[in-house]
LUMBA-215283 format. One line per field, with one value per residue (C-alpha): residue in one letter; x, y, z. Coordinates in Angstrom, 3 decimals, decimal comma. Example, Ala and Ser with C-alpha at 12.3 -4.5 7.8 and 13.67 -1.06 7.14 Angstrom:
aa a | s
c1 12,300 | 13,670
c2 -4,500 | -1,060
c3 7,800 | 7,140
END
This chain:
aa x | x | x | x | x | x | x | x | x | x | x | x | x | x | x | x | x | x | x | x | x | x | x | x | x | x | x | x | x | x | x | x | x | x | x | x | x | x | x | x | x | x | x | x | x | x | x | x | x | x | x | x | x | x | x | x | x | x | x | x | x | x | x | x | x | x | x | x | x | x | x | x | x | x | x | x | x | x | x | x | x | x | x | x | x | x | x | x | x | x | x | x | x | x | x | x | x | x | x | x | x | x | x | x | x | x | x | x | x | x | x | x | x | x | x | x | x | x | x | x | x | x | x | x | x | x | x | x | x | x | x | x | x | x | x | x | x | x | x | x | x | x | x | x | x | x | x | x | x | x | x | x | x | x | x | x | x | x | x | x | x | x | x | x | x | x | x | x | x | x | x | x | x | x | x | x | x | x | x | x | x | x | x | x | x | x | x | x | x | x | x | x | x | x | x | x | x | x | x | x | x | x | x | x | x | x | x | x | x | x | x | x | x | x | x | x | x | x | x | x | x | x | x | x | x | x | x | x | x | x | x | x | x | x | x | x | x | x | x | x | x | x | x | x | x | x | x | x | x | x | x | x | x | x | x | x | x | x | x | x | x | x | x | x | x | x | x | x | x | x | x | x | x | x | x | x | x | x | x | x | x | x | x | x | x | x | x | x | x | x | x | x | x | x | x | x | x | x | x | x | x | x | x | x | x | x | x | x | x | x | x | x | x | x | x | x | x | x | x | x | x | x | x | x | x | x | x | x | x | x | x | x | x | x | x | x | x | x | x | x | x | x | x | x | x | x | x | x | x | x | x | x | x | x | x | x | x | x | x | x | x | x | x | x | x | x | x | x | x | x | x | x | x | x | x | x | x | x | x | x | x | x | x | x | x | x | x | x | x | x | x | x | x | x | x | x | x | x | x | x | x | x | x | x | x | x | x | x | x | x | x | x | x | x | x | x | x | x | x | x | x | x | x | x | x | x | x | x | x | x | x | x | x | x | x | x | x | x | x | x | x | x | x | x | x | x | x | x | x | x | x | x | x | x | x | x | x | x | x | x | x | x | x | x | x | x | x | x | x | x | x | x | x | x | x | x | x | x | x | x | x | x | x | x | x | x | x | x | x | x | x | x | x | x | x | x | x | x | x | x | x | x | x | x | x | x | x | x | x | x | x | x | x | x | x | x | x | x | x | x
c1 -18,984 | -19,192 | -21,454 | -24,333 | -26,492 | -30,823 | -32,442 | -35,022 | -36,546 | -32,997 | -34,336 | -35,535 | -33,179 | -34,549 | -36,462 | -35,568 | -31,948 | -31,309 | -29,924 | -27,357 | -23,704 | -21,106 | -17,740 | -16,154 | -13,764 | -15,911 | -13,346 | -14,977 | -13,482 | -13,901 | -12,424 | -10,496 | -8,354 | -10,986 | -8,152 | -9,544 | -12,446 | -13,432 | -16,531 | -15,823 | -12,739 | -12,559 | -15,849 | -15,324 | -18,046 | -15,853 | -14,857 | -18,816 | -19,714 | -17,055 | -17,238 | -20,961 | -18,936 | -17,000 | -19,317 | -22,553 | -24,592 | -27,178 | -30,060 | -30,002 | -32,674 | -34,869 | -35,363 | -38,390 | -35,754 | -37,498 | -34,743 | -34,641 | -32,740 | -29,546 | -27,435 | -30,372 | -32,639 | -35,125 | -35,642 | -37,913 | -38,794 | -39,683 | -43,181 | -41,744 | -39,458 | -36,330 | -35,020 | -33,887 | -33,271 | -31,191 | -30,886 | -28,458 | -28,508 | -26,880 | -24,043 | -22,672 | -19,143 | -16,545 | -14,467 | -11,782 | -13,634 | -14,140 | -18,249 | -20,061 | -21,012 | -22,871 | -19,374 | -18,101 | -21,393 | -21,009 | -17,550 | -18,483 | -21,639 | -19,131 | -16,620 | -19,256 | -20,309 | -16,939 | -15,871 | -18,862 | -20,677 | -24,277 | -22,926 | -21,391 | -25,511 | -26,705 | -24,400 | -26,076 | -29,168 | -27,556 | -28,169 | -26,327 | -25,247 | -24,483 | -23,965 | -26,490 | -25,298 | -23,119 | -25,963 | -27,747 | -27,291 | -29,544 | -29,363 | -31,237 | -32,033 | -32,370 | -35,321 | -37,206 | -35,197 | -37,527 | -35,116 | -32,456 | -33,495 | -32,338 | -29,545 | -28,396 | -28,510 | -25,796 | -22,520 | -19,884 | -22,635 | -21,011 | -19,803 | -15,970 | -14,544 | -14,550 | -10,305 | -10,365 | -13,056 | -12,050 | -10,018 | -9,855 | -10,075 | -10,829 | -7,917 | -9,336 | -8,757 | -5,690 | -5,943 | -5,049 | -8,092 | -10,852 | -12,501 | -16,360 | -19,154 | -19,881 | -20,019 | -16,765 | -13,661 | -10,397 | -7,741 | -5,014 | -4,931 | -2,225 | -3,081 | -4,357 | -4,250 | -6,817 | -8,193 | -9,625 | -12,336 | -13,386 | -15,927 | -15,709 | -16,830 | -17,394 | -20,917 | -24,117 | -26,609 | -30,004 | -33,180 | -35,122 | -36,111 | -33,500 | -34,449 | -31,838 | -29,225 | -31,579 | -32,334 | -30,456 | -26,964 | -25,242 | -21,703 | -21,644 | -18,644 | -15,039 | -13,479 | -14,673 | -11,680 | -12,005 | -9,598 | -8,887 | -9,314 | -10,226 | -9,403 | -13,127 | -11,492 | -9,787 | -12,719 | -15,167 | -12,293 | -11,723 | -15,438 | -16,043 | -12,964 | -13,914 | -10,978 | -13,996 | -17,123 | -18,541 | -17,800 | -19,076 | -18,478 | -19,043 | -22,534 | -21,306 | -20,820 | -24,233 | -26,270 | -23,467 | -23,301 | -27,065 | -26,901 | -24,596 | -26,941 | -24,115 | -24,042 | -26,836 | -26,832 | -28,821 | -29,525 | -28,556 | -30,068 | -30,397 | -28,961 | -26,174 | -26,264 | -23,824 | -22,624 | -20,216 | -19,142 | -17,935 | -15,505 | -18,469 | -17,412 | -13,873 | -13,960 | -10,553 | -12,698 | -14,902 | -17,646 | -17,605 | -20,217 | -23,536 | -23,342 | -20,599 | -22,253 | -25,654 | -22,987 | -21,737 | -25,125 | -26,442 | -23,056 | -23,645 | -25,933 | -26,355 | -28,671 | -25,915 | -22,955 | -25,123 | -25,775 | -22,104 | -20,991 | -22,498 | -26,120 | -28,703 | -32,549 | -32,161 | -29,459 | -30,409 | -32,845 | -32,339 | -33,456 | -32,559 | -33,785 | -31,738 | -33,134 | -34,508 | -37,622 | -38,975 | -37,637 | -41,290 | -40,732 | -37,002 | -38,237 | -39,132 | -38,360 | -38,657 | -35,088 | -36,116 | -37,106 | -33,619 | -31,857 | -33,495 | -32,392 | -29,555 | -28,157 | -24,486 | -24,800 | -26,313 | -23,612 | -20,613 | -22,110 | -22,556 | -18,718 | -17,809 | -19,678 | -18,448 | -14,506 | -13,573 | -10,066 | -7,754 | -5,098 | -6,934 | -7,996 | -10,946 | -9,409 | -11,025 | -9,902 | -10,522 | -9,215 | -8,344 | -9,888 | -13,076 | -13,297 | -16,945 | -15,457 | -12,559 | -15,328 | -17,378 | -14,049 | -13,235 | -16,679 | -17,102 | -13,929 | -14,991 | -18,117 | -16,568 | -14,159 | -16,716 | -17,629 | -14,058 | -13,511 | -10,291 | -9,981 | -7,050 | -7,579 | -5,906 | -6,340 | -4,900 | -5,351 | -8,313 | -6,429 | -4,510 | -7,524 | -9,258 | -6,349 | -6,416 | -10,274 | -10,652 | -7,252 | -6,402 | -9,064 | -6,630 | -6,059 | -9,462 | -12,977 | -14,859 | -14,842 | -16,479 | -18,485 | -21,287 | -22,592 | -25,224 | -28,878 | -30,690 | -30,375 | -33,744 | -33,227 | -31,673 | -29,099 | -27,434 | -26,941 | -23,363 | -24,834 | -26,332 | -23,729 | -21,376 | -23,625 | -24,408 | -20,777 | -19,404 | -16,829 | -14,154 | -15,007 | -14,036 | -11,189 | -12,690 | -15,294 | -18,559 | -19,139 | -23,012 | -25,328 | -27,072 | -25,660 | -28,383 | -31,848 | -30,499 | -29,466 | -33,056 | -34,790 | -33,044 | -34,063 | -37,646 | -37,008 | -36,100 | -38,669 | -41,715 | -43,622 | -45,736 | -44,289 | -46,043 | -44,608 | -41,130 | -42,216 | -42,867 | -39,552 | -38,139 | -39,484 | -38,092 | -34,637 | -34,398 | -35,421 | -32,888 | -30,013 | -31,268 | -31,186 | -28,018 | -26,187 | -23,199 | -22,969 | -24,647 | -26,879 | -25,494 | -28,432 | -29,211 | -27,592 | -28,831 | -25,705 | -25,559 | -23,389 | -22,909 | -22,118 | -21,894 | -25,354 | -22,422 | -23,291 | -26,706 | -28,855 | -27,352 | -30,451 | -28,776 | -27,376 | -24,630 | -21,542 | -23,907 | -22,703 | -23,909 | -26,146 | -24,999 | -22,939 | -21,320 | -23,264 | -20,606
c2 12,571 | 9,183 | 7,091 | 4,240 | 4,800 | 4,762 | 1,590 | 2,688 | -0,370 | -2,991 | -5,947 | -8,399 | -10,925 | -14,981 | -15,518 | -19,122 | -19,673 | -22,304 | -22,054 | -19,735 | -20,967 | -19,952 | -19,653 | -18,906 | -16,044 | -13,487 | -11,710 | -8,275 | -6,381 | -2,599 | -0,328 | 1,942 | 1,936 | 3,838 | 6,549 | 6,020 | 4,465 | 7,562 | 8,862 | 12,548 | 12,454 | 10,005 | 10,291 | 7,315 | 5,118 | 2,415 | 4,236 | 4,975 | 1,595 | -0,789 | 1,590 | 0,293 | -3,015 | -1,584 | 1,077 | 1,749 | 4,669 | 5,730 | 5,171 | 3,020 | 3,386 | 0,022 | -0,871 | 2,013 | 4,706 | 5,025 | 5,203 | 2,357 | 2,726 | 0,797 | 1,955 | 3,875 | 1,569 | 4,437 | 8,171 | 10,479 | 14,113 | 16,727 | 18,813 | 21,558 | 19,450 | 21,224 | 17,940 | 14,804 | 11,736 | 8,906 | 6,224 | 3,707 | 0,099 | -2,159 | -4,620 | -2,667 | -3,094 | -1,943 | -4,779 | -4,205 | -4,786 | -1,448 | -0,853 | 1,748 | 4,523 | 8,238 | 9,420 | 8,116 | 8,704 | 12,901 | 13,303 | 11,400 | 13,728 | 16,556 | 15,527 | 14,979 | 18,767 | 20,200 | 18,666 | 16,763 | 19,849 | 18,475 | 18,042 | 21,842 | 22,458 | 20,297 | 22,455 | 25,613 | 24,571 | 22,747 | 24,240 | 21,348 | 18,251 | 16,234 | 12,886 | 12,769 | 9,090 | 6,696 | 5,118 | 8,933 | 11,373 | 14,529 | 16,738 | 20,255 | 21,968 | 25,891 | 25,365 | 22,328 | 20,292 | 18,020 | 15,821 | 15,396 | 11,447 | 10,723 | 12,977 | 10,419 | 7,765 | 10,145 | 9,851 | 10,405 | 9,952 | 6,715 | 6,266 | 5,974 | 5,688 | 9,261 | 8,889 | 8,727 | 11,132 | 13,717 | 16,301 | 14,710 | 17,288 | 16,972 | 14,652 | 12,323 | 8,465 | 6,393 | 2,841 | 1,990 | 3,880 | 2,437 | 0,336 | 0,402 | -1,614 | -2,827 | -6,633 | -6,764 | -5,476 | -3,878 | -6,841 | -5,465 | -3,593 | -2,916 | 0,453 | 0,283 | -3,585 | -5,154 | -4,364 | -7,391 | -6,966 | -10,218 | -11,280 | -9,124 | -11,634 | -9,162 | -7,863 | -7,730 | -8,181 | -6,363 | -9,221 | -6,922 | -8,457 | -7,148 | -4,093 | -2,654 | -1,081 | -1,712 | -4,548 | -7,440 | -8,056 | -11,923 | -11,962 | -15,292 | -14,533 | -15,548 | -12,658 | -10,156 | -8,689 | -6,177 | -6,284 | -3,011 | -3,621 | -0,259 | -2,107 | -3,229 | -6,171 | -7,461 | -7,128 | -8,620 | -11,520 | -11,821 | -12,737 | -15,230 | -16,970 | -16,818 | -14,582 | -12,574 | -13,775 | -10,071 | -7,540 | -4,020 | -3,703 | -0,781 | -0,185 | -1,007 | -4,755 | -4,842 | -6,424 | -9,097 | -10,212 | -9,812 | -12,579 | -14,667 | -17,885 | -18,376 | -15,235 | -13,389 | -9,876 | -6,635 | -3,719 | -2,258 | -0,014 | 3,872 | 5,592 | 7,200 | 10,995 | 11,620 | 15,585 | 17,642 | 19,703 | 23,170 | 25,246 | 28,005 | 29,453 | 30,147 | 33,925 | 32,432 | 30,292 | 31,040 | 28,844 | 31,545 | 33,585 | 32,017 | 32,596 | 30,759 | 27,941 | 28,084 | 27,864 | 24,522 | 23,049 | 24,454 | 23,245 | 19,714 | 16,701 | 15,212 | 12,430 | 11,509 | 11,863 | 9,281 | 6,580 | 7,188 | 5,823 | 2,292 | 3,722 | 1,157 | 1,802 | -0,330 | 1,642 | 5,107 | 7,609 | 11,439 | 13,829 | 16,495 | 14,955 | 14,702 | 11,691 | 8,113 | 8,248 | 5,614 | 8,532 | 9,796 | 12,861 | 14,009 | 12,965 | 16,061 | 16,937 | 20,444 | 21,091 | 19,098 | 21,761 | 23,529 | 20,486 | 19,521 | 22,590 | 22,193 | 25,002 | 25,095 | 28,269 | 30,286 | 28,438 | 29,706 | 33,160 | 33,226 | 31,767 | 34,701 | 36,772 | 35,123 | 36,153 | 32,831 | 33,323 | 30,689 | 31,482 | 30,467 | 26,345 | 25,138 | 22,665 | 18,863 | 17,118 | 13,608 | 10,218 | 6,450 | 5,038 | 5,314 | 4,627 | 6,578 | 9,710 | 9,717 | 8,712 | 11,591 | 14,119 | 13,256 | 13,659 | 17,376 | 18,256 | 17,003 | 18,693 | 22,480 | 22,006 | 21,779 | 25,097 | 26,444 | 26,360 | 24,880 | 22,793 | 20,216 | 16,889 | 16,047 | 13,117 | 11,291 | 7,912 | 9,070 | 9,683 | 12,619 | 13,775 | 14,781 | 16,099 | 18,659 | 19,206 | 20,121 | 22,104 | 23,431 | 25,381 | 27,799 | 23,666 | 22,956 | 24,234 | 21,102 | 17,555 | 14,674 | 12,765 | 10,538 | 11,094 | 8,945 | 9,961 | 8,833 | 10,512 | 10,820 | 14,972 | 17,578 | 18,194 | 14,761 | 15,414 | 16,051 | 18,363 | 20,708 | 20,947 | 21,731 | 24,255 | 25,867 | 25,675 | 29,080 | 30,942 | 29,533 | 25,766 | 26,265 | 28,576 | 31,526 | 34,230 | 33,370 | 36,003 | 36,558 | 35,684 | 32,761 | 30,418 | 32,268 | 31,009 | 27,436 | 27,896 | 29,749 | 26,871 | 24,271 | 26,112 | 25,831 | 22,104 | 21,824 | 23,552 | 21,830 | 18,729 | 17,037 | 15,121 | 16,983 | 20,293 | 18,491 | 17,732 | 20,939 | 22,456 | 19,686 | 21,112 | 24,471 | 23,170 | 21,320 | 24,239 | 26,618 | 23,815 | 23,532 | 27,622 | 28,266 | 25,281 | 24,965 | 21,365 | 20,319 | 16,676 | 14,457 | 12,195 | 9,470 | 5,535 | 2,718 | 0,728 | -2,810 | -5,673 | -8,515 | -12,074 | -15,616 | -17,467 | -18,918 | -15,731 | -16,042 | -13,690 | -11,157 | -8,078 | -5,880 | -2,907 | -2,610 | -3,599 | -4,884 | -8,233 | -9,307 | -11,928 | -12,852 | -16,374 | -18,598 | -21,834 | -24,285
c3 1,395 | -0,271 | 1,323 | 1,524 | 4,480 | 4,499 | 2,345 | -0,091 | -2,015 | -2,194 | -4,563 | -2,309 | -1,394 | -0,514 | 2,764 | 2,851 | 2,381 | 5,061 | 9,103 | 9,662 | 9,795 | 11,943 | 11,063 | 7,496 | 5,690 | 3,139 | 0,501 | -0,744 | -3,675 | -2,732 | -5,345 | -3,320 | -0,138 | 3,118 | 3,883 | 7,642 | 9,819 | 11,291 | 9,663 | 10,614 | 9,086 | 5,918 | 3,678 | 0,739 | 0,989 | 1,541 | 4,924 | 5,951 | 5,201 | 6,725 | 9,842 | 10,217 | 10,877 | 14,655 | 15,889 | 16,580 | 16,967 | 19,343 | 17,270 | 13,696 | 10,128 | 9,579 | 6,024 | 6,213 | 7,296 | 10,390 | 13,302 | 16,050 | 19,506 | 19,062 | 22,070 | 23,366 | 25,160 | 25,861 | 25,496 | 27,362 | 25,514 | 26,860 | 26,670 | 24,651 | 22,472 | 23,609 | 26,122 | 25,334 | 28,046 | 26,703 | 28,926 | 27,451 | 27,401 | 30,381 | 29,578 | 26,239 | 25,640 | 23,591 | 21,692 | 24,429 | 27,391 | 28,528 | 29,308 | 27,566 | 29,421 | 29,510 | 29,062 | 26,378 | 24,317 | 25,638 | 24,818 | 21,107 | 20,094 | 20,939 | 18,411 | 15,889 | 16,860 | 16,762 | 13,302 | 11,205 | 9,087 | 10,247 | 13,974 | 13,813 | 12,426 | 15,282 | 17,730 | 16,842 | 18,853 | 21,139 | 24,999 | 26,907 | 26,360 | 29,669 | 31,449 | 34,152 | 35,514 | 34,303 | 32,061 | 31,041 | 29,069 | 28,822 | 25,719 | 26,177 | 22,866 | 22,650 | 20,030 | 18,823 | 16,097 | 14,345 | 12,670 | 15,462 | 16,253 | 12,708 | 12,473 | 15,482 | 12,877 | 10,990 | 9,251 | 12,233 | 15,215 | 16,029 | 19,483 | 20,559 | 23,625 | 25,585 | 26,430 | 22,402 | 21,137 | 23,838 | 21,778 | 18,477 | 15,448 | 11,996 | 10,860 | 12,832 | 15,262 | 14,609 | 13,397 | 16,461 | 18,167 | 16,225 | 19,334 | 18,847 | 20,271 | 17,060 | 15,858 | 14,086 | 15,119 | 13,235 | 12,661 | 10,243 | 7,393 | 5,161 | 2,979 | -0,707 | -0,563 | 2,248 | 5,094 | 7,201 | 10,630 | 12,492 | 15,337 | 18,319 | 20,682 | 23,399 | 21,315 | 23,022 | 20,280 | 20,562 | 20,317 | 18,202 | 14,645 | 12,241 | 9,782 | 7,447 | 10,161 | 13,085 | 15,072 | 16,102 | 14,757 | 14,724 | 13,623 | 12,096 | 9,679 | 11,167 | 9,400 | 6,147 | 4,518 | 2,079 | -1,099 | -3,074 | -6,583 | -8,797 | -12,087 | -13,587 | -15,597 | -12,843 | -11,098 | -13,027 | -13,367 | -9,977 | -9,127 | -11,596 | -10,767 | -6,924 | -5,464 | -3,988 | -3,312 | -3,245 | -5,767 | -6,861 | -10,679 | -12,466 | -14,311 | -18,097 | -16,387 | -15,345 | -17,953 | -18,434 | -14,937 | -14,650 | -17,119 | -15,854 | -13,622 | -11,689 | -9,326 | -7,554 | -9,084 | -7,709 | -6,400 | -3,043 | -0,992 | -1,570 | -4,554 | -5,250 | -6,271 | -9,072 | -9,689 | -10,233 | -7,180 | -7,940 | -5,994 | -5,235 | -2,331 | -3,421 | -5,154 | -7,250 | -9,198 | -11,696 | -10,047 | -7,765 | -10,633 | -11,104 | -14,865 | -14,905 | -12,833 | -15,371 | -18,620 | -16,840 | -16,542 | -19,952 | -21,906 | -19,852 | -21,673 | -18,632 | -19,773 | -22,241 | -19,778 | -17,633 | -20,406 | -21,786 | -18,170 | -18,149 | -17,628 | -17,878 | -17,557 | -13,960 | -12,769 | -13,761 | -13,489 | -14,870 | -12,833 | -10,190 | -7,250 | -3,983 | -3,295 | -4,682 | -5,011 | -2,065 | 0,460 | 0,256 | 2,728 | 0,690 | -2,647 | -4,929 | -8,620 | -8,057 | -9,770 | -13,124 | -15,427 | -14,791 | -14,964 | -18,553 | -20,045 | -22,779 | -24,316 | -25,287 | -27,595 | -24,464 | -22,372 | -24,464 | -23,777 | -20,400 | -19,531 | -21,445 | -19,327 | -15,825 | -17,055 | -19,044 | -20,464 | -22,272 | -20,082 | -17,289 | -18,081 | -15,742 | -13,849 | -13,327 | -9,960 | -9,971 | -8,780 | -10,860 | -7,840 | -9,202 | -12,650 | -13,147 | -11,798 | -14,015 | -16,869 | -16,151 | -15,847 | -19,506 | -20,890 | -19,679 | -20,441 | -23,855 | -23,519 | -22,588 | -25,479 | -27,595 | -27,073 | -26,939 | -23,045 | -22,135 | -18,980 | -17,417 | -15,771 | -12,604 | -11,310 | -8,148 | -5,645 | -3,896 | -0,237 | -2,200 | -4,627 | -0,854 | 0,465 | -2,875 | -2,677 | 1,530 | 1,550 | -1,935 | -3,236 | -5,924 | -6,959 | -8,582 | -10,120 | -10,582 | -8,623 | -10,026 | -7,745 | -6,025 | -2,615 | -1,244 | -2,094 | 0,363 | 3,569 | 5,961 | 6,529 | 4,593 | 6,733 | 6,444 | 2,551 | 1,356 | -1,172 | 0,589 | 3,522 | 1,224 | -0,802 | 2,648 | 4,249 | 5,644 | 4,118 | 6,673 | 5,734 | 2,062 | 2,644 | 0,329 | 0,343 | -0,800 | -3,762 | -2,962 | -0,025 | -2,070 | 0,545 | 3,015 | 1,018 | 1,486 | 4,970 | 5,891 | 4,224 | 6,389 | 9,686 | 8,675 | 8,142 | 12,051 | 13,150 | 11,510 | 13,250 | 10,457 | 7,465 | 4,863 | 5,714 | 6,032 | 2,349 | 1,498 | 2,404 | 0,562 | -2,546 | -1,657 | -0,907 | -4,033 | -6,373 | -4,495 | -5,308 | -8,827 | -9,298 | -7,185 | -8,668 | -5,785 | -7,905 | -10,924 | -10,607 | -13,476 | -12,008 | -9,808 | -9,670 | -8,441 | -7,076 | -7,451 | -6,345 | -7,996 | -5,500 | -4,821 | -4,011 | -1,116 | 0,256 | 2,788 | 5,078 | 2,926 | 2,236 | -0,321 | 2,507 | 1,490 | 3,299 | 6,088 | 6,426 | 9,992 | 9,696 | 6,642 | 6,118 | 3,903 | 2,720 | 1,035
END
């Protein structure tokens, strides 16, 4: 759910920092502990990104979000867009030894389809999926999906070894099973303190010029380990004093450390999208009635809630878009009238009409993981009181806060949160799987059939072939999200990091650190 995938306009980072040095420890501050490596299972951003580290998928977004073969060395399509050839690249290993075969990619993409909520999408028009020889694999597709070469680039596509990925479920590989064929490898990691990855020397390194996730990969690092640190003092402390050369403060440090000539300071890749998710689908909540979902957004000054939180004019931008704006085909503000409106009188009298009752507080789940979340828990609570609603705070360490939110749903009404923004098709987004999810996935009854616009509107996505109509649907989608509200857009970050001009090659992805190196 949390995540930093596609690039979208990073600040630029120096062509001419020197020749590459092997060798060397990088120390990253993360602010809370991954919960896992498995993308299907564990959804922090700090999980998505340091998995980028061990595996790899079979196809990978360049800095233009345009996907690249990456374990795929070609791919033949058929006439009528329904069959897909992969024919996999020779000498691929994993960091254990064992090759990379058909197999292991097959029984991957069917744990992706059996517990990721875009692979269980994907599934739906999947005919076949088979190993043809040890280096093929042929996918047959009941219909045309236009976007299914990027929604290989996914969260959770990445490929495992079969014996491992053969009858996983939902909870996910063991630490002990994350093998991938990836650059780094898992060395220890001791839970809500560090977690460390070094060299897997057994890589095979593609020669292709390198492009945000895409292209070749040199592991020139010794080690990266990645210190949990949630407190923004100590973090702030922590890089100036050089206990990290790599930190991600939070956005009321900004203008400070922007200042500061002694560290490199900017803007990463993507955007994060930063809302409120609301329990929808659960017919115990009262999220479950739309009025109750419009008083939330009228009662809500979003713009304010945004600035309150650390939001400077480089790091914000207030709007209901899904997307940053550089994503040129997801990109629409068709959601920004209804997200401008402001009405707390009207919202008092609509939570009145949805069933509000004192007795019953609106309850806030959150985790002191992230400090922004907790921020933004405290100024709607805030905000509802001022119109006499009564809600209740919980918050926990972000492995239990997820626990609450995908298996209590009687536990909670509202979760404050980011997902990543930038995705390349709709059916990547966070937001709209979980606005579309079935009835069974959030362990309720979906009051109305609301769920079924959204879901209609993503099946015309797959079945277009040009980017403007791709567009066009995008505009649809994001009005339907705006009216239907299954989470309310607070608005859009940029995330930053802040780092030590030590640290070379570095482009501003996130926790990509291949090709990156330490100049003392």
């Amino acid at each position: 759910m949390l995540s930093g995938c596609a690039p979208s306009d990073p600040s630029t980072a120096p062509n001419d920092e020197g020749t590459p040095v092997q060798g060397g420890s990088l120390t990253i501050q993360i602010s809370g502990d991954p919960g896992g490596l498995d993308q299907n299972a564990s959804y922090s951003i700090e999980a998505v990104n340091i998995s980028e580290l061990i595996f790899e998928k079979l196809f990978a977004l360049d800095a233009s979000n345009t996907p690249h073969p990456m374990l795929v060395d070609t791919y033949d399509l058929s006439d009528d867009r329904k069959t897909y050839t992969f024919h996999l690249r020779e000498g691929v290993t994993f960091s254990d030894g064992k090759p990379l075969t058909s197999e292991d990619v097959v029984e991957s993409l069917n744990y992706w389809m059996r517990v990721n909520g875009q692979g269980k999408i994907v599934a739906g028009d999947v005919e076949s999926l088979e190993a043809t020889d040890d280096l093929t694999v042929t996918l047959k597709l009941t219909k045309p999906r236009y976007p299914l070469i990027v929604e290989l680039t996914g969260v959770g596509t990445g490929i495992l070894e079969a014996d491992v990925a053969k009858g996983l479920d939902a909870t996910g590989f063991t630490q002990e099973q994350a093998i991938g064929t990836g650059p780094y490898k898992l060395e220890s990691w001791d839970p809500n303190e560090q977690l460390t990855v070094v060299r897997n020397d057994a890589y095979s390194s593609l020669a292709d010029e390198e492009s945000g996730y895409a292209g070749a990969k040199h592991a020139y690092l010794d080690s990266i380990t990645f210190k949990i640190v949630a407190d923004p003092d100590a973090v702030k402390n922590g890089l100036l004093t050089g206990q990290w050369l790599y930190a991600s403060p939070t956005p009321d440090s900004y203008p400070e450390l922007k200042a500061n000539p002694d560290l490199v300071v900017n803007t990463l890749s993507g955007g994060n999208l930063n809302l409120l998710v609301l329990n929808h689908a659960f017919e115990g909540s009262i999220f479950s009635k739309s009025e109750a979902r419009d008083a939330l957004s009228l009662v809500l000054d979003k713009p304010g809630i945004m600035a309150a939180t650390g939001g400077s004019p480089d790091l914000t931008v207030e709007s209901a878009a899904l997307t940053p704006e550089a994503s040129t085909i997801m990109y629409s503000t068709a959601g920004d009238a209804e997200y401008a409106k402001h009405d707390p009188d009207k919202a008092k009298e609509l939570f009145a009409k949805a069933g509000y009752s004192d007795d019953k507080p609106i309850q806030i789940l959150t985790t002191n993981a992230f400090p922004a979340f907790q921020a933004w828990a405290t100024l709607v609570q805030d905000q509802l009181s001022s119109i006499g609603v009564k809600s209740e705070i919980q918050a926990y360490d972000f492995v239990t806060m997820l626990a609450q939110w995908q298996g209590y749903p009687d536990k909670w009404d509202i979760v404050p949160i980011f997902f990543n923004g930038d995705f390349p098709s709709p059916g990547q987004m966070n937001v709209l799987q979980s606005a579309a999810a079935p009835a069974t996935e959030t362990h309720g009854e979906i009051a109305d059939d609301r769920s079924q616009d959204l879901l209609a509107a993503l099946a015309d996505y797959n079945e277009v072939d040009n980017a403007d109509d791709a567009h066009k649907i995008m505009d649809t989608i994001t009005e339907i999200v705006a009216r239907d509200k299954p989470a309310i857009i607070l608005g859009m970050t940029r995330p930053y990091a802040a780092y030590s001009p030590k640290l070379k090659g570095y482009d501003n992805y996130w926790y990509v650190f291949w090709n990156s190196w330490i100049a003392e």
